[in-house]
C-alpha positions in Angstrom: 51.1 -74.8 117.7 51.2 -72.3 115.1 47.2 -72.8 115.2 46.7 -71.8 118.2 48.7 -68.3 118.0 46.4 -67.3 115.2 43.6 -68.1 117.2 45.2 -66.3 120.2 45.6 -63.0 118.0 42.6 -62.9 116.3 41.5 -63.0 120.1 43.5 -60.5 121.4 42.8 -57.6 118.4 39.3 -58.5 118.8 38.2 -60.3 115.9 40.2 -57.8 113.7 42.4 -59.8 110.5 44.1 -56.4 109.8 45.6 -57.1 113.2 48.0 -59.7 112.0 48.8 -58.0 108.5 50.4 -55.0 110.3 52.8 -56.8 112.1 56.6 -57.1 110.5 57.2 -60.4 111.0 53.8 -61.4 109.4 54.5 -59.6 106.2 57.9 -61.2 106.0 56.5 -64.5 106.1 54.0 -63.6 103.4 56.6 -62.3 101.2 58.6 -65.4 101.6 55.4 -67.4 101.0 55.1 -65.9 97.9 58.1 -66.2 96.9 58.3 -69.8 97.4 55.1 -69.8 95.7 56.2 -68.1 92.0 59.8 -67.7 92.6 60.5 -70.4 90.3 58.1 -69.0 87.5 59.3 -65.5 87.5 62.9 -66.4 87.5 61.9 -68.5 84.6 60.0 -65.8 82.9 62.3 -63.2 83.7 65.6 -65.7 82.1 63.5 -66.5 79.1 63.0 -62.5 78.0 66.7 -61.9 78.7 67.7 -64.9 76.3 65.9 -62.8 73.7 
């Protein structure tokens, strides 16, 4: 499903990527990607300078 709305996009801007990156809702789902990503290392990092 979620396949097929890229697809749809990418069709719809004209074969353009920037397309999808300018659009709110996709930069709030790569942010949350990321953090999902390192959240766990930074907090870590971040915990381990204040202990010093």
């Amino acid at each position: 499903m979620a396949e097929d709305s890229i697809i749809y996009s990418y069709q719809i801007s004209g074969g353009q990527w920037s397309y999808l990156l300018e659009r709110p809702v996709t930069i709030i789902i790569l942010v949350l990607l990321a953090m999902s990503l390192f959240g766990n290392k930074l907090v870590s990092i971040l915990t381990s300078k204040a202990r010093k």
